[in-house]
RONUPA-716293 format. One record per residue (C-alpha): x, y, z. Coordinates in Angstrom, 3 decimals. Example, Ala and Ser with C-alpha at 12.3 -4.5 7.8 and 13.67 -1.06 7.14 Angstrom:
+----------+----------+----------+
!        x !        y !        z !
+----------+----------+----------+
!   12.300 !   -4.500 !    7.800 !
!   13.670 !   -1.060 !    7.140 !
+----------+----------+----------+
# end
This chain:
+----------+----------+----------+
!        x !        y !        z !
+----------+----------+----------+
!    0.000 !    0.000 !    0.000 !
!    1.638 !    3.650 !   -0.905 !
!    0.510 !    6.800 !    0.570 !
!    1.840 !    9.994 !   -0.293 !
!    2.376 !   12.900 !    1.552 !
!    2.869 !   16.375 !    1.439 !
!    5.672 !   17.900 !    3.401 !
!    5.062 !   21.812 !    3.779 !
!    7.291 !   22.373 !    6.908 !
!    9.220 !   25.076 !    8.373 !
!   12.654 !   24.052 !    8.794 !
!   12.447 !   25.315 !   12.713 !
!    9.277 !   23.133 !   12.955 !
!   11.112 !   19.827 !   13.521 !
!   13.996 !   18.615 !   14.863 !
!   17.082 !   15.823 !   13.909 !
!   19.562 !   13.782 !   15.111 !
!   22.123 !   11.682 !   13.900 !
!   21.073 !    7.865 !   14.112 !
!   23.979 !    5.256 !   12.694 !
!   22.850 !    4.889 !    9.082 !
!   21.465 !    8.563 !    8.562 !
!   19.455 !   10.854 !   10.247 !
!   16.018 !   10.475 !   12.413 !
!   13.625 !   13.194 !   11.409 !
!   11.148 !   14.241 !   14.665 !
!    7.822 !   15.609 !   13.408 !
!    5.077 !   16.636 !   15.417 !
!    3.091 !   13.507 !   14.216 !
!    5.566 !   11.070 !   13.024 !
!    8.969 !    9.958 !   12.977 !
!   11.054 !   10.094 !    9.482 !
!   14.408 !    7.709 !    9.276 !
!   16.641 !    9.115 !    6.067 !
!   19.894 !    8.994 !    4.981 !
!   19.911 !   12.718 !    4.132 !
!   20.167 !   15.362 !    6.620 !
!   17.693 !   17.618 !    5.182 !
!   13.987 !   16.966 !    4.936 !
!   13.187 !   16.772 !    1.244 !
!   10.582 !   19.365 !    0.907 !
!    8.120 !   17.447 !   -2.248 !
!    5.620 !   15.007 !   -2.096 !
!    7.314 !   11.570 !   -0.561 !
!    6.102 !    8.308 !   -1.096 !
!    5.542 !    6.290 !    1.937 !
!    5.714 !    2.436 !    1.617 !
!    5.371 !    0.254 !    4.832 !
!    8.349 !   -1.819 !    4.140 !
!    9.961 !   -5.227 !    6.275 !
!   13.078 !   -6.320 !    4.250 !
!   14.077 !   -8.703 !    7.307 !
!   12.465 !  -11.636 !    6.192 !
!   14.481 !  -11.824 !    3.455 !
!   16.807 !  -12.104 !    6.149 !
!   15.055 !  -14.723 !    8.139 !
!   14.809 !  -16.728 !    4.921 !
!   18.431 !  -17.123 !    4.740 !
!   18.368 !  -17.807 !    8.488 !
!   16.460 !  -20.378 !    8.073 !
!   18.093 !  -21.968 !    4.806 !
!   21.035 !  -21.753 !    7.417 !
!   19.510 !  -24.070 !   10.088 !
!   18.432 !  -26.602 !    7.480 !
!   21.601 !  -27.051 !    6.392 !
!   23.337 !  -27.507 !    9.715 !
!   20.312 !  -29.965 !   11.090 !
!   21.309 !  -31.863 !    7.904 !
!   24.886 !  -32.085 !    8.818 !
!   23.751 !  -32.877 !   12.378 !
!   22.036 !  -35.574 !   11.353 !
!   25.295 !  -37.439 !    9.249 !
!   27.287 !  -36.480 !   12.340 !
!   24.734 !  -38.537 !   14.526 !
!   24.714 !  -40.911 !   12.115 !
!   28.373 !  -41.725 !   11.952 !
!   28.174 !  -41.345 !   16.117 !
!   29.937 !  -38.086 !   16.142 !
!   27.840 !  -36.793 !   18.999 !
!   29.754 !  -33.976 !   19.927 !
!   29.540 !  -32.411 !   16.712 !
!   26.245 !  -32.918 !   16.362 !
!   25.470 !  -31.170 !   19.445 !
!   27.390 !  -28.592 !   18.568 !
!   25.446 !  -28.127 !   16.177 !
!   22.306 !  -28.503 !   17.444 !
!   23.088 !  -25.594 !   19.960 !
!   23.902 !  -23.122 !   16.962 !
!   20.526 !  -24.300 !   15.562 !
!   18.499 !  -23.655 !   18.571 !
!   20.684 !  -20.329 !   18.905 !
!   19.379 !  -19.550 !   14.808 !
!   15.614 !  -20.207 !   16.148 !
!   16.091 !  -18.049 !   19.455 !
!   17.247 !  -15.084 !   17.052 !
!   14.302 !  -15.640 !   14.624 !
!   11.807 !  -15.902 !   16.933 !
!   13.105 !  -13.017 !   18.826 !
!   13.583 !  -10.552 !   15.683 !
!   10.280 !  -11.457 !   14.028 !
!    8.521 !   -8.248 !   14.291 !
!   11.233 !   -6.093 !   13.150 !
!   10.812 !   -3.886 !   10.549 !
!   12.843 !   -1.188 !    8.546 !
!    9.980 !    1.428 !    7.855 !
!   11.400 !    4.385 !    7.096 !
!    8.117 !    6.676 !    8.868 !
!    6.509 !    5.787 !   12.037 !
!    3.526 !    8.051 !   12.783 !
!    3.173 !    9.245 !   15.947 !
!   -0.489 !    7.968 !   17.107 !
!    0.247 !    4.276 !   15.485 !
!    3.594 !    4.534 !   18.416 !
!    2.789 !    2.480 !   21.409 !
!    6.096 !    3.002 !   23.397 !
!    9.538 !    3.699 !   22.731 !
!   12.088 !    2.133 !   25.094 !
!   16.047 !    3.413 !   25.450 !
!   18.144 !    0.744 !   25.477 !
!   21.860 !    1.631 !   26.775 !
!   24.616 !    0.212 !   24.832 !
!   26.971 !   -2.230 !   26.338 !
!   30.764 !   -0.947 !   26.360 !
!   32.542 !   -2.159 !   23.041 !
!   29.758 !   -4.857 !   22.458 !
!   26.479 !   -2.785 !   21.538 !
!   24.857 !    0.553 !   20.545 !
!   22.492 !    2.291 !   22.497 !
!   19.298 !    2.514 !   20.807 !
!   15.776 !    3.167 !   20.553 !
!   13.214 !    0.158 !   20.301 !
!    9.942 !    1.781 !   19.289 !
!    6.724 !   -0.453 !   19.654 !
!    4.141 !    0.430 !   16.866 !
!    1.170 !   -0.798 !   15.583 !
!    1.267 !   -1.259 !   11.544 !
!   -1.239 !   -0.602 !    8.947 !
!   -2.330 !   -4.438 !    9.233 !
!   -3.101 !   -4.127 !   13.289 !
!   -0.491 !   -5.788 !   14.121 !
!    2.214 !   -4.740 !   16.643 !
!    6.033 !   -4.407 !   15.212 !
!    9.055 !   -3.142 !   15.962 !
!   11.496 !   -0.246 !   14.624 !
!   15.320 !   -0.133 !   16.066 !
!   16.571 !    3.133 !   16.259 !
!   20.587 !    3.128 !   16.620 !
!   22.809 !    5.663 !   17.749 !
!   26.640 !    6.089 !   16.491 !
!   29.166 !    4.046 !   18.213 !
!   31.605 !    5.482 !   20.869 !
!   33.957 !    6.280 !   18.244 !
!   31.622 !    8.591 !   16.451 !
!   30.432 !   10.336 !   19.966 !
!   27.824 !    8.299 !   20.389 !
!   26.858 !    8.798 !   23.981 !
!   26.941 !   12.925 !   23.255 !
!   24.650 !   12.021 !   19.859 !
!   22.130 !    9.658 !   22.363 !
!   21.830 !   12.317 !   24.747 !
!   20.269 !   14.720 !   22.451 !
!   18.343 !   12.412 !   20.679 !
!   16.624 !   11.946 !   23.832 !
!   16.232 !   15.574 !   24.751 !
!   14.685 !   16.140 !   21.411 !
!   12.416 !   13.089 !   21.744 !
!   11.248 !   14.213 !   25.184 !
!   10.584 !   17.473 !   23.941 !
!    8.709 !   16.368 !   21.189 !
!    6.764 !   14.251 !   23.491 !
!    7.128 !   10.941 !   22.251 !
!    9.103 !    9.866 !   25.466 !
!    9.320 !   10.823 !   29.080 !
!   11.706 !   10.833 !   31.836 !
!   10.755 !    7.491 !   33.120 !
!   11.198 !    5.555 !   30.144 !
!   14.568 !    6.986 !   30.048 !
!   15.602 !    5.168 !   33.106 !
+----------+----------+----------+
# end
């Protein structure tokens, strides 16, 4: 489904910040995710998009194949192998199950946002990040990650004002900040 919209928007009427692929565009009712850092200022088409189960396809094609070589390793009573790979298979499923319901929408609009949760980033393992919880088009609930720059780009500086923006924009508050 396509919907297109008409941007007619002061440039002192919104606010950005940096997010790791582009820029995070904070409307009064939506949120934009772009790779540019200005607004583009024409009519924008607007596709619901989910390119991760494209992903999950290959994830899956993955797990197949090592459940196949499980089984010749059983077979030929190599049991340690074959547990080994039975644990990265039922890792593969965890991390399927888990990352079903994200999606890489480029606009969220502000009354389809359930919650937004901060996640802080784990030092030299993970980015902080924003999870927001939305309901789609279809009714059903998804997910949109939201990630910051890593600690060599200033990240924690870059989070920080995302937030302040995103509290002033009232799409979060204080306490689900902490």
């Amino acid at each position: 489904m396509v919907l297109l919209i008409f941007i007619t928007m002061d440039m002192d009427t919104y606010k950005k910040f940096e997010t790791k692929l582009g820029y995070c565009h904070v409307l009064p009712d939506r949120l934009i995710l772009t790779e540019q850092s200005t607004l583009v200022q024409h009519i924008e088409e607007y596709k619901e998009t989910n390119k991760l189960p494209k992903a999950h396809i290959s994830y899956l094609a993955i797990v197949l194949l090592l459940a196949l070589k499980s089984y010749t390793a059983f077979k030929d009573y190599k049991f340690v192998r074959s547990g080994a790979s039975v644990m990265v298979i039922l890792g593969y499923i965890i991390f399927i199950i888990y990352n079903i319901n994200i999606t890489t929408t480029p606009m969220i609009p502000k009354k389809s946002i359930v919650k937004i949760k901060f996640k802080k980033g784990t030092k030299w393992l993970t980015r902080a990040r924003l999870v927001v919880h939305y309901k789609s088009k279809k009714g059903t609930l998804k997910k949109r990650l939201i990630l910051f720059p890593g600690a060599l780009f200033k990240g924690d500086t870059k989070s920080k004002e995302a937030i302040d923006i995103l509290i002033k924009a009232n799409y979060l508050t204080v306490h689900q900040v902490l």
